[in-house]
Each structure stands twice: as C-alpha cells, then as structure tokens.
N, C-alpha and C positions, 0 to 999 in steps of 0.2 A: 489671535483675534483681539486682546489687550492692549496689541498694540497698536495695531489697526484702529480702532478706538478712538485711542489715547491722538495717533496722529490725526485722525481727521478732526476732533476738537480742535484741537491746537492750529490746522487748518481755517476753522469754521473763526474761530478768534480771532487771526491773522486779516482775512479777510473780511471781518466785517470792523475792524479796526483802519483798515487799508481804503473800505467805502466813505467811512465816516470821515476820514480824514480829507477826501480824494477832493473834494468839494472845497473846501478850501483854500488847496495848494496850488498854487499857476501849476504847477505838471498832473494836472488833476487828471488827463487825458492817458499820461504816464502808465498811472497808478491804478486807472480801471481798464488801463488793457494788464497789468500785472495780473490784476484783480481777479480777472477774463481765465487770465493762462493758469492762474492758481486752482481755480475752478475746472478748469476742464483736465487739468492733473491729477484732481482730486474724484472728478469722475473716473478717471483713467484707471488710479487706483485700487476705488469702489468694482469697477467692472474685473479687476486682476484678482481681488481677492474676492468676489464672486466665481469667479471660472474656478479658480484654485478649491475653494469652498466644495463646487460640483465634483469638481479632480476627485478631491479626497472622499467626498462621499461616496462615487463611484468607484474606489480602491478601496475603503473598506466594505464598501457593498460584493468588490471580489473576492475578497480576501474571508469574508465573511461565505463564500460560496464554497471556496477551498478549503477552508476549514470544516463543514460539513462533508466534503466530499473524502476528505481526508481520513474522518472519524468512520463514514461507510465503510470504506475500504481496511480500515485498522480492523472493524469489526467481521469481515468478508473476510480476512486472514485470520482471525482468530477462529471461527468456522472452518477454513479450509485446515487449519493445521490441526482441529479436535480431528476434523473425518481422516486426516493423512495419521493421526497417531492412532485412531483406531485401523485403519487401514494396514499399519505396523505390526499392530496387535494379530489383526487378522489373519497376515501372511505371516506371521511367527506361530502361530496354531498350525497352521496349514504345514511349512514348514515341519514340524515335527510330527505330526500327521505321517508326512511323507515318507517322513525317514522310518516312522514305526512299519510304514506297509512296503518300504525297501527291503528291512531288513525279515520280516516276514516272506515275501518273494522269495530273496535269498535262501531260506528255512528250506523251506518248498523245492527247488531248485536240488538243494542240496538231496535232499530227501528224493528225491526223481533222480538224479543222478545214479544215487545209493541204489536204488532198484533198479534202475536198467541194468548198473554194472552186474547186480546178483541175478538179475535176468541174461545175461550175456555168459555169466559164470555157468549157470544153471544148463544154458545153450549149448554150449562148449564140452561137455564133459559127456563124457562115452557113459551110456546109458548102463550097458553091462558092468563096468567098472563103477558105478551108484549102485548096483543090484550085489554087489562081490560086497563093497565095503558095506552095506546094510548087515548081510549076513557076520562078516566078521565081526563087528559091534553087537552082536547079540549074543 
C-alpha cells in the first residue's frame, strides 16, 4: 500500500506538471491527451488495488473462518479421544471382569464334572458289593 501511495504522488506531480506546462507548448494538444491517458491509468490502478484490497479482505475474512473452525474441531477431538481413553479404561475393566467370571465358570464346570463322575461311580457299583466292603471295614 506504500507503494501505491508513493506512485500515485508521483503520478499526481507528473500530471500536474504535464498541465501547467501543456498551455504553453505548440504540442499543448499532445500533452493533455498524455495527460488524459495518465489519468485514466491512474484510475485504472486506484480501481486494481481497490478490487485486490476486497480480494485480501475477503481471504482473510476466510482464512479467519477456518481458523476458528479448525480450533472447534481441535477441540471436538480432544473430547472425543478423553471419551475413547476412558472408553479403554472401560473395556479394560470389563475385560478382566470377564476373565474373573471365566475362570470361575470353569471352577464350577469342574466341580459338576467331579460329581457326576462320582455319581456315575456311585451308579455303577453293585449294591451288595458296597454292603460286603462296609462290613469288612468295620
């Protein structure tokens, strides 16, 4: 924008340098159609670095959109990863939960096993020959 400025001064000087003289000089006709074309360059310019001006205010007005939308989301993930590490936590309890009432089942299992078999023993054995070996054991 400094420099912008700085040229259209230098512009603005030129041209009124260009009038003052313009009036004087047989090509005086010359020098204010220059004078014309300088002018309407200089608008030309003024209107480019206006539009550019909007440009850039509208790219940091996105840029400035994005940047908040950015921080949301930073912060949406740092939420979603506390709930997924306690969610970790969660199924790691559970997990060993698990495992305690597997191997309890198992206990169980075994222990039911254990008794049928001595129920099927019990099953199996000639009644008179329990009644024979009680007697000898005494």
């Amino acid at each position: 924008m400094g420099v912008t400025k700085k040229g259209g001064a230098v512009l603005s000087r030129l041209k009124s340098v260009a009038q003052a003289g313009a009036a004087s000089l047989p090509a005086g006709n010359l020098l204010t159609a220059v004078v014309d074309q300088v002018s309407q360059f200089e608008s030309g310019l003024k209107s480019t670095v206006d539009g550019l001006q909007d440009k850039v205010r509208s790219l940091q007005t996105n840029l400035m959109k994005m940047y908040q939308a950015h921080k949301e989301l930073e912060q949406e993930n740092q939420e979603l990863n506390r709930k997924l590490i306690m969610a970790e936590k969660e199924n790691a309890a559970l997990s060993v939960q698990l495992e305690r009432t597997e191997i309890e089942l198992n206990m169980h299992r075994a222990k039911l096993e254990n008794i049928t078999r001595l129920l099927v023993e019990m099953d199996s054995l000639d009644p008179l020959k329990v009644v024979s070996q009680k007697k000898k054991r005494k």
